[in-house]
C-alpha positions as CSV (number, residue, x, y, z in Angstrom):
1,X,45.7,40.5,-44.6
2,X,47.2,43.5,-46.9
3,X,43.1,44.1,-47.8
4,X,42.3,44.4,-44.3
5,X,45.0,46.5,-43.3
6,X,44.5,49.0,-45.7
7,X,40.4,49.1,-45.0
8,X,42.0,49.5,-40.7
9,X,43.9,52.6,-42.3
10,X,41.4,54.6,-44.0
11,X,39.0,53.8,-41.1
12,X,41.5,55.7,-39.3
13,X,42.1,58.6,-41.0
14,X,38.2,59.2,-41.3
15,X,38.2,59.2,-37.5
16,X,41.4,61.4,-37.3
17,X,40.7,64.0,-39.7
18,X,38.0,66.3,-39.5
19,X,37.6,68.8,-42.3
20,X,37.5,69.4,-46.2
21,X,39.8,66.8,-47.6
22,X,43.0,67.5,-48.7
23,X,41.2,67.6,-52.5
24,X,38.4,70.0,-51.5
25,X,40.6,72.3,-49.4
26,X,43.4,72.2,-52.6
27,X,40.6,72.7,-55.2
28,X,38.9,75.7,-53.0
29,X,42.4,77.6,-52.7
30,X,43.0,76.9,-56.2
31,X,40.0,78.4,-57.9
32,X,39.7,80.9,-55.8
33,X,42.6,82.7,-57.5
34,X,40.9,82.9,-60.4
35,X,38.4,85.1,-58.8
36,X,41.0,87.7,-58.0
37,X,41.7,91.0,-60.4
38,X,44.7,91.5,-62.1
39,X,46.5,93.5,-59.8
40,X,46.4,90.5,-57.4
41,X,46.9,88.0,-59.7
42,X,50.5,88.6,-60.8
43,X,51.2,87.5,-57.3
44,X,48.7,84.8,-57.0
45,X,49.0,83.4,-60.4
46,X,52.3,82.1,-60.1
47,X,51.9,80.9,-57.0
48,X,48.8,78.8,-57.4
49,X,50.7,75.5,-56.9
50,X,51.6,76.5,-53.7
51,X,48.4,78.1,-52.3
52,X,47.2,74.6,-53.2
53,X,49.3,72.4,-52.0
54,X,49.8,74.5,-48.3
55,X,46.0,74.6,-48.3
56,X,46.6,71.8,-45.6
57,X,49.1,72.9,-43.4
58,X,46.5,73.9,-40.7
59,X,45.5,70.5,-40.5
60,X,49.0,69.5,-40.6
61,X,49.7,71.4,-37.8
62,X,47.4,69.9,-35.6
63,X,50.0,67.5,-34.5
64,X,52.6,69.7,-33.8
65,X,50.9,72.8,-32.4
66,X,48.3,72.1,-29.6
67,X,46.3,75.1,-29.7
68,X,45.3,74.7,-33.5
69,X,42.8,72.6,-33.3
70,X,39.5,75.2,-32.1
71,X,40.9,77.0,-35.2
72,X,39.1,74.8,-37.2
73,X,35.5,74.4,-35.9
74,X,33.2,76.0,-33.4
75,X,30.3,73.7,-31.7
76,X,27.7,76.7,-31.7
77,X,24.7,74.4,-30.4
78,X,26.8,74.4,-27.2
79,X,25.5,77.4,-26.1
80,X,21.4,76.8,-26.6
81,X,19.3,77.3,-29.8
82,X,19.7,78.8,-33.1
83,X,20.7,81.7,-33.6
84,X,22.7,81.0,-30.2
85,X,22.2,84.6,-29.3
86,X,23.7,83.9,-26.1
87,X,27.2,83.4,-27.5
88,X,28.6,87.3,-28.7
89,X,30.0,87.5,-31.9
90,X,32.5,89.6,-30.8
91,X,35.8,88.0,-28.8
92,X,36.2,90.0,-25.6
93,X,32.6,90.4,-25.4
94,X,32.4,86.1,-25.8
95,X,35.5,86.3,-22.8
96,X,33.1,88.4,-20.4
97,X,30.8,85.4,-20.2
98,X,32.8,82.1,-20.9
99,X,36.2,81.6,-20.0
100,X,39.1,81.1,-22.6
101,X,39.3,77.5,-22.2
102,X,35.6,77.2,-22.8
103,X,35.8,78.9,-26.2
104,X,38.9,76.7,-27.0
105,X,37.3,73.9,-26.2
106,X,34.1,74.2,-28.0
107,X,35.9,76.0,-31.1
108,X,36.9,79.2,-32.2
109,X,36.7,79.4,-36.1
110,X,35.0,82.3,-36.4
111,X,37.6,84.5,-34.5
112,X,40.4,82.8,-35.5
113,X,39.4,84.0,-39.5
114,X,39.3,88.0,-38.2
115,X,42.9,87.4,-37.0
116,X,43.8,85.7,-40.1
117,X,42.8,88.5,-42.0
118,X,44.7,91.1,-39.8
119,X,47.6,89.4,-40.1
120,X,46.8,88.9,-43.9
121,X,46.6,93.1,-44.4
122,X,49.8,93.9,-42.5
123,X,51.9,91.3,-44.8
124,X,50.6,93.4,-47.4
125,X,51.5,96.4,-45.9
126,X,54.8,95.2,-45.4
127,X,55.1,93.2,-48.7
128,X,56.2,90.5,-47.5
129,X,56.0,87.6,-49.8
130,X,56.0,84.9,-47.3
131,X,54.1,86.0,-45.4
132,X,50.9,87.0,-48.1
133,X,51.2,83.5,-49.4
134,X,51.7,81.1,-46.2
135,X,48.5,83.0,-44.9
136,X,46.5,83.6,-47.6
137,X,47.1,79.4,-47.9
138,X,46.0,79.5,-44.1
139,X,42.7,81.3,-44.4
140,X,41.7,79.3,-47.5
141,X,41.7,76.7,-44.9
142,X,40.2,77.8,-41.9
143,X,37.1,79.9,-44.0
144,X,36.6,76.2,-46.0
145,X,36.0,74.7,-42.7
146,X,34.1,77.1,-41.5
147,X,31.3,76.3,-44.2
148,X,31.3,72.4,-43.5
149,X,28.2,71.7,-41.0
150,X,29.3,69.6,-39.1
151,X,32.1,71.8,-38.2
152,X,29.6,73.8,-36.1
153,X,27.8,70.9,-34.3
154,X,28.8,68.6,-31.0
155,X,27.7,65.8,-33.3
156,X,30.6,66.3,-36.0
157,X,31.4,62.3,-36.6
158,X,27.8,61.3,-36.0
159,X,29.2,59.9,-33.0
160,X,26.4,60.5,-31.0
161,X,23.8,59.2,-33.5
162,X,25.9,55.9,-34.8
163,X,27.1,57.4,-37.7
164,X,31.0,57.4,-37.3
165,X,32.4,58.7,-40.9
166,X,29.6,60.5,-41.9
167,X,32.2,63.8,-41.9
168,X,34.4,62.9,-44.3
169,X,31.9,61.2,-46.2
170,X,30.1,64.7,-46.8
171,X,33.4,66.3,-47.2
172,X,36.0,63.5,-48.5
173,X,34.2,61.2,-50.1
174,X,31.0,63.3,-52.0
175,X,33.7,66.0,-53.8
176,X,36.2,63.7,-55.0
177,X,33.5,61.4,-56.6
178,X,31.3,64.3,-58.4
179,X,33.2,67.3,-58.5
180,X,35.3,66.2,-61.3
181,X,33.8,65.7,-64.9
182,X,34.5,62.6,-66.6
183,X,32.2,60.4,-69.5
184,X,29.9,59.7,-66.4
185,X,30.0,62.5,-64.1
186,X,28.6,66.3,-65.0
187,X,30.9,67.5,-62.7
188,X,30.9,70.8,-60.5
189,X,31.5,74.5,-61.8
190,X,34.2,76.3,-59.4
191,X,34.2,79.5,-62.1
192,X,32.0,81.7,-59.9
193,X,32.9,85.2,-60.8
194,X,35.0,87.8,-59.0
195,X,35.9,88.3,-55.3
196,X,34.3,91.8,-53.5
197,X,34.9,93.4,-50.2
198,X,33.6,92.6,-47.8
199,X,32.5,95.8,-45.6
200,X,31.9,93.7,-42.1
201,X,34.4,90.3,-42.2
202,X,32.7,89.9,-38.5
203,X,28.9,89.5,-40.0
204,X,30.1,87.9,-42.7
205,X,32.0,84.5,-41.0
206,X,29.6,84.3,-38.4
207,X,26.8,84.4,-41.6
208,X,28.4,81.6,-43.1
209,X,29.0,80.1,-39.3
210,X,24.8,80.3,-38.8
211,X,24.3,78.8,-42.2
212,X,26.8,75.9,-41.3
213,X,24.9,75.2,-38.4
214,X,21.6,75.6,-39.4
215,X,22.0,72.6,-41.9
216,X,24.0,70.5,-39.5
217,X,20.4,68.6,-39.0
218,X,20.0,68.2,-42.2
219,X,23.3,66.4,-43.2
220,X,23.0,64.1,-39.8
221,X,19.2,63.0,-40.2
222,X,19.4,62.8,-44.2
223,X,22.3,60.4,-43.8
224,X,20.6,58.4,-40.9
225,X,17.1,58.1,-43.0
226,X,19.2,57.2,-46.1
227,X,21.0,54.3,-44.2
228,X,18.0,52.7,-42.6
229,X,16.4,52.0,-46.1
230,X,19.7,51.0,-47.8
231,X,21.1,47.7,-47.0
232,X,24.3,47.2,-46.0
233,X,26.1,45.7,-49.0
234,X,24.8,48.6,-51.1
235,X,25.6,51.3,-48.6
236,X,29.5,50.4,-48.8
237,X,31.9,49.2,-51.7
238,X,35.8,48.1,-51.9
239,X,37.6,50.5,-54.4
240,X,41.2,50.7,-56.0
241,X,42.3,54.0,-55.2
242,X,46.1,54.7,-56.3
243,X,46.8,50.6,-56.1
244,X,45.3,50.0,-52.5
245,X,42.0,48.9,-51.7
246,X,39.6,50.5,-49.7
247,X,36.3,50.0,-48.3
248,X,34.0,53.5,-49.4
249,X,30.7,54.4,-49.3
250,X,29.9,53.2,-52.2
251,X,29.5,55.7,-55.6
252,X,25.9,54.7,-55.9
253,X,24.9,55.2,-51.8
254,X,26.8,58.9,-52.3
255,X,24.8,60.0,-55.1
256,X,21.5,59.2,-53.9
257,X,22.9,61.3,-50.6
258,X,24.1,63.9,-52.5
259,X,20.6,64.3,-54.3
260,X,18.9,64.1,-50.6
261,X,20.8,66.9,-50.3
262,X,20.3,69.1,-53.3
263,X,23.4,69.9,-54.1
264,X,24.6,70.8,-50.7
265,X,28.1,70.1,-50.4
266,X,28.7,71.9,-54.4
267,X,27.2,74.9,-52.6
268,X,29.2,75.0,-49.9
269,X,32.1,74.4,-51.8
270,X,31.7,77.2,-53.8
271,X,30.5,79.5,-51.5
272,X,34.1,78.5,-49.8
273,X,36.1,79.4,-52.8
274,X,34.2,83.0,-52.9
275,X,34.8,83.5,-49.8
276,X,38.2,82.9,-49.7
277,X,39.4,84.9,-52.4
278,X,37.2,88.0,-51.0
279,X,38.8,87.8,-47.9
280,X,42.2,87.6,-49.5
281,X,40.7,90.8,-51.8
282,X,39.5,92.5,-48.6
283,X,43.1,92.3,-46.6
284,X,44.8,93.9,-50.2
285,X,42.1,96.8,-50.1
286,X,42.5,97.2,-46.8
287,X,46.5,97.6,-47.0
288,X,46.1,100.1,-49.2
289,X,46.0,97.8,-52.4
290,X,50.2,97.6,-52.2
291,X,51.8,97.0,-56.1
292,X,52.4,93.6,-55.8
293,X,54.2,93.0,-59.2
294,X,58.1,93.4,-57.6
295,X,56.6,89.8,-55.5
296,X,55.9,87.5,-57.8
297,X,59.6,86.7,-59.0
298,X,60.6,86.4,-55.1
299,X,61.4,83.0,-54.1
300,X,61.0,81.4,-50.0
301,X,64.2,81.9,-48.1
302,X,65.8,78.9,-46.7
303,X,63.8,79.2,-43.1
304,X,60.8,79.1,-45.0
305,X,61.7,75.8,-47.1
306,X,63.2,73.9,-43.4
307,X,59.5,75.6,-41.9
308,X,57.5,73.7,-44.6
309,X,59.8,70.8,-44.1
310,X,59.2,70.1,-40.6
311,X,55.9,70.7,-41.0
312,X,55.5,67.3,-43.0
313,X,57.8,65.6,-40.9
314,X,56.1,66.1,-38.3
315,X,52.7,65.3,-39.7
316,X,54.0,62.2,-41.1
317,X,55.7,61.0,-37.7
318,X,53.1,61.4,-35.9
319,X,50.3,60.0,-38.1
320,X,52.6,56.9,-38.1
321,X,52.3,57.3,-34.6
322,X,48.8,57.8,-34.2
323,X,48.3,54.2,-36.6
324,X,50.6,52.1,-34.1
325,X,48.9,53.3,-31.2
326,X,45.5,52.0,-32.5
């Protein structure tokens, strides 16, 4: 009985949770400080635990704060065929032709990051510490998601093709098995260089939104093919993780996808954590490239601390919730 109830709950939470895990989006915050310069990094440095760790309070949110889901994901092949020219890139251009609740409903991703990265530049302006951090943490989020392709398809569980969990199996399940190196595993390299601005933030997320798109097909049909040659005790294994166990694709199944794939979800991974940092590079330049050193020492005032805090009550209530009403 304890087996099965612990397979019911990760079941759920693949159906619930849509986006980079919590390890990919931790690991793409992370590393992308190292790609800052120095003038950045006396800020960022110290700090890195916490980029990491509130690299998830978007999805946290989602509980709590009704608009944030679109924030996350845009369903692009809503409106026709690649490269959806009929959709504008730009917002109040998009709101001459589609209502507001149309955008929200099919996703909004790509806007959402240009008013991240507004609000990202006046922080600086202002220095305010609390600010720089809680959204740089936020747009390490939202541009992650935005590179996962089956954040810009209808299709984004397989739900329409029988293949619930194929999501988090490209983005849970595929990173934490390879990305780290171990005596079996190569392992991925997140050391990719240095951030640049980025002249046009618009051309650029909608880039990465186009490329997301483009290889939703490709992660749906390379999945589907993969399945209907593997058989079922092969596709799937029951692993300890931390004590419990929990039924997985199994480590052989997600290697032989990963290969299909050539690499996909390591390139997309570390296209995220380039991204990020040059967006959090681009809102610094922008505001003027403020002297951040008199930051780093600052510590979160006591709202801050009861902001975080409720946060995770909140996401833990209600994903209690969310299991009894199952």
């Amino acid at each position: 009985m304890r087996k099965l109830f612990f397979i019911f709950l990760i079941s759920l939470s693949a159906k619930q949770c849509f986006c980079w895990g919590f390890y990919a989006h931790k690991k793409i915050n992370y590393y992308a400080v190292f790609l800052l310069p120095p003038e950045m990094m006396v800020l960022y440095k110290p700090q890195i635990d916490f980029l990491s760790e509130h690299a998830v309070d978007p999805d946290k949110r989602r509980y709590a704060v009704p608009e944030e889901g679109p924030r996350h994901y845009i369903d692009i092949d809503h409106y026709g065929k690649y490269p959806w020219d009929s959709l504008p890139r730009n917002w109040k251009d998009a709101l001459a032709i589609y209502s507001e609740d149309t955008l929200n409903t099919y996703g909004i991703v790509p806007w959402w990051l240009q008013t991240m990265l507004s609000r990202l530049t006046n922080a600086f302006k202002e220095k305010n510490q609390s600010k720089i951090l809680k959204y740089s943490a936020d747009i390490g989020h939202y541009m992650a998601d935005a590179h996962v392709p089956l954040h810009a398809n209808t299709n984004h569980n397989g739900q329409f093709t029988d293949q619930n969990g194929i999501h988090a199996f490209w983005e849970s399940r595929i990173p934490e098995l390879l990305a780290e190196k171990d005596p079996i595993t190569i392992g991925w390299d997140f050391f990719i260089g240095k951030a640049n601005y980025i002249n046009n933030p618009a051309d650029f997320i909608w880039k990465r939104i186009l490329e997301s798109a483009a290889a939703a097909d490709t992660v749906l049909r390379f999945e589907k093919e993969l399945s209907l040659r593997t058989p079922g005790d092969q596709k799937y294994s029951f692993e300890d993780r931390n004590g419990l166990i929990m039924r997985q694709y199994s480590s052989a199944y997600s290697k032989a996808y990963d290969a299909l794939l050539k690499g996909m979800v390591e390139k997309r991974m570390r296209q995220s954590i380039y991204a990020v940092a040059s967006f959090w590079f681009t809102a610094w330049v922008n505001a003027g490239q403020p002297d951040l050193k008199n930051l780093s020492g600052k510590k979160f005032s006591a709202e801050d601390l009861k902001e975080f805090e409720n946060l995770n009550t909140s996401w833990k209530n209600n994903a209690i919730k969310g299991r009894d009403h199952e």
